[in-house]
N, C-alpha and C positions, 0 to 999 in steps of 0.2 A: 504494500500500500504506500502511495507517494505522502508528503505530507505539504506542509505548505512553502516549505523553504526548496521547496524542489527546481520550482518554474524559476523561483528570485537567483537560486545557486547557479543554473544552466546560462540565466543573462549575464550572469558578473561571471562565471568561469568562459565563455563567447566572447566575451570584452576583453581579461586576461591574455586568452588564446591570438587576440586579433591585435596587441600590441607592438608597438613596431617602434618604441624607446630604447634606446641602451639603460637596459637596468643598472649598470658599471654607472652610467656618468649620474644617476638617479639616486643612488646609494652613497656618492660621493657629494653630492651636493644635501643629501640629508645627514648626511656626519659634521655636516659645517652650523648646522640652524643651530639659536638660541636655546639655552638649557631648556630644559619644562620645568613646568610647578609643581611636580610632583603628587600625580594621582593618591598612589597605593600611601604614601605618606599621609596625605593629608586625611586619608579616610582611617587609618591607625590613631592618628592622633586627637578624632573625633572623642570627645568626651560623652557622647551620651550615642545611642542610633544614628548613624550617621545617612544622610539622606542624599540621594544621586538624582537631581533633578533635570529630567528631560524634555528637549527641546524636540515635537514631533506631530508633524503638520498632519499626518493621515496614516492610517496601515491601509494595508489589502484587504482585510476582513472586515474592518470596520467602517472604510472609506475614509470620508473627510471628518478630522476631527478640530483641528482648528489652522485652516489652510492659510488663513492672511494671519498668523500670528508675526509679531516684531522681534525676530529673535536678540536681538540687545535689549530689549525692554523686557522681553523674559529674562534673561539673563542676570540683569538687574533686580529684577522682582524676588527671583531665586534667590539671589544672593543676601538681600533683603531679610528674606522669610528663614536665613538658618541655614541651606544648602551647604553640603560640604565640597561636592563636585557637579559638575554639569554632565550630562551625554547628550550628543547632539546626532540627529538621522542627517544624514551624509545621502542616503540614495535616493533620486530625484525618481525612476520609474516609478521605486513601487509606492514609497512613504513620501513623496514630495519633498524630500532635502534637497540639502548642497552646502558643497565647500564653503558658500558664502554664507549659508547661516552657520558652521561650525565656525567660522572667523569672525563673525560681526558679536557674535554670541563672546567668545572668548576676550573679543578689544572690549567688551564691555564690563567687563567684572576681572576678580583677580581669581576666582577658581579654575582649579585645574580641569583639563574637558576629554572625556573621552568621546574617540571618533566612534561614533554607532554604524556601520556598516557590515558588510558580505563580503568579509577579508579572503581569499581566495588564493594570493599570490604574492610574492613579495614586490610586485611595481604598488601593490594595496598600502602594503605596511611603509615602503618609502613616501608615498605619495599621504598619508596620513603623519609621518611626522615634518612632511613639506608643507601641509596646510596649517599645521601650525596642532595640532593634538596630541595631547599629553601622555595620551592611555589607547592603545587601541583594543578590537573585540576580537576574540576567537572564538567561532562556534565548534566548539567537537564534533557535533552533528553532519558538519560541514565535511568535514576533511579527513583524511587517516590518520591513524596517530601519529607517523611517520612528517609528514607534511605540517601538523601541529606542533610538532617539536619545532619543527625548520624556522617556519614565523616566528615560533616565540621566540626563539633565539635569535632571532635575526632581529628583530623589534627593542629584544633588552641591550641588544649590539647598537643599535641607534640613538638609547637612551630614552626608549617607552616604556611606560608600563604596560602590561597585559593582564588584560581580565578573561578569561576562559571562561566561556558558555557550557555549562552539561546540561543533561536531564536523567539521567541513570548513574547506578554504580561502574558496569561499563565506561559512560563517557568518562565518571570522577577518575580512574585507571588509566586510563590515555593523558587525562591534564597532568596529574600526579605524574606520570613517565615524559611531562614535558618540561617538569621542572615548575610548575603553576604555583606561581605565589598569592593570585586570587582567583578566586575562581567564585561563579555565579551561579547560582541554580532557578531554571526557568521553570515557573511554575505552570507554563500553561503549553499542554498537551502538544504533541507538534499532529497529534492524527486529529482531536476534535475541537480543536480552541479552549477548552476547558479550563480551567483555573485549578490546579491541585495543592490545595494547603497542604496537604497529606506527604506531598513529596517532598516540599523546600522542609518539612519539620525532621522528614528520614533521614534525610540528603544531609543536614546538618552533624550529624550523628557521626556519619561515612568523611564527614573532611579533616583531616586533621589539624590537630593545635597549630597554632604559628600560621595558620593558609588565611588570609583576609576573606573573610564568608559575606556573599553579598546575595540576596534572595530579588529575584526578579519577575516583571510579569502579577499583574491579579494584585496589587497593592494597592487596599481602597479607600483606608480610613485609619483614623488612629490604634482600634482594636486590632486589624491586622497586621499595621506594623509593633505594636505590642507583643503578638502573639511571636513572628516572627525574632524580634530582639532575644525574647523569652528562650526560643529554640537554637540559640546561639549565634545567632548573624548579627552580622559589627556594622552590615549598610543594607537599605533595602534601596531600588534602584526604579525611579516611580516616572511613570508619562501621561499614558490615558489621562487621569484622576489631576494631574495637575495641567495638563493642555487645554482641560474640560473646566477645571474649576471657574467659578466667578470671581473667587479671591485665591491667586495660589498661594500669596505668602501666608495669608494665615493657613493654608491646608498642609503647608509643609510647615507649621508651627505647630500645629495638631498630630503630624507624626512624629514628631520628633518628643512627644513629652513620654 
């Protein structure tokens, strides 16, 4: 059974395949850019729940969720309401990003920003610390372990952080053999959209001490990220709910108590 990152992997791995950059001179000009601000730091150093607030104009499933949003003025707002990092959708097909809201987003505040994309290849991981992104994504999902290892070492060779995506003990085994210093666990089903508490509480269990735990997907309200702190994660990593809000700062002041 396909699931829904199927069709989004086949565009970004077509794009990948149909590259026609020197990765050499791509790789050399991302070893030269400005330090970052230090994602995986600054979500350690969070004193209380630490909140990952995301900048994200539409999914596939759920369509348009707030398409004219001003992503400096989010950004601002975020930073505002308690935010400890930003993520920002980077993919224009499927979620309506771009490079420019991950840059206008970033000139506007001092939090460090992870690129939210469909990492694929290493022209991905250059071109994410060329836009100027602190932290970039790995979905396990995605790729072999083999290939996961590659990125992430190639990205902490750049001077990013990496967040690894799973949804199984499976995937936690692949991040784990990548060397994963954070790792994120998606709560919502890749076969039916679902939201499963049940797994970010398991999943928690399965990662070990020292790994920065960040619970993802299906975070609606103060109880759930409550529940979530509860079950051991140090960041819950929120979009829908604050894209949708009518006040985001106070809704990411409400998860954070």
């Amino acid at each position: 059974m396909g699931t829904y990152l199927d069709r989004i992997l086949e565009r970004h791995r077509a794009l990948a395949d149909a590259e026609t950059r020197s990765l050499d001179e791509l790789l050399a000009q991302a070893a030269k850019t400005p330090a970052t601000r230090g994602f995986q730091a600054a979500l350690q150093g969070a004193e209380s729940l630490a909140v990952i607030s995301e900048i994200k104009r539409r999914s596939p499933s759920k369509g348009d969720l707030n398409a004219d949003l001003d992503p400096a003025l989010m950004a601002k707002t975020y930073e505002a309401g308690g935010a400890t990092c930003l993520s920002v959708l980077t993919d224009e097909e499927f979620f309506g990003g771009s490079v420019a809201d991950l840059q206008a987003a970033r000139a506007a505040c001092a939090l460090p920003v992870l690129r939210k994309d469909f990492t694929v290849s290493p022209f991905d991981v250059a071109d994410a610390r060329l836009m100027g992104a602190d932290c970039v994504l790995l979905i396990a999902a995605a790729m072999r372990p083999c290939m996961l290892a590659d990125l992430h070492a190639l990205a902490i060779d750049l001077g990013l952080d990496v967040l690894v995506e799973i949804h199984d003990e499976h995937e936690l085994e692949s991040a784990l053999r990548a060397d994963a210093t954070m790792i994120g666990v998606n709560q919502r089903d890749l076969y039916t959209f679902e939201v499963d508490h049940a797994r970010a509480v398991r999943m928690a269990k399965e990662i070990p001490d020292g790994v920065v735990k960040i619970a993802e997907s299906g975070v609606r309200d103060a109880d759930d990220a409550r529940s979530l702190r509860d079950a051991g994660y140090d960041a819950i990593l929120v979009g829908e709910t604050l894209v949708t809000a009518a006040d985001p700062r106070t809704a990411i002041e409400h998860l954070r108590q």
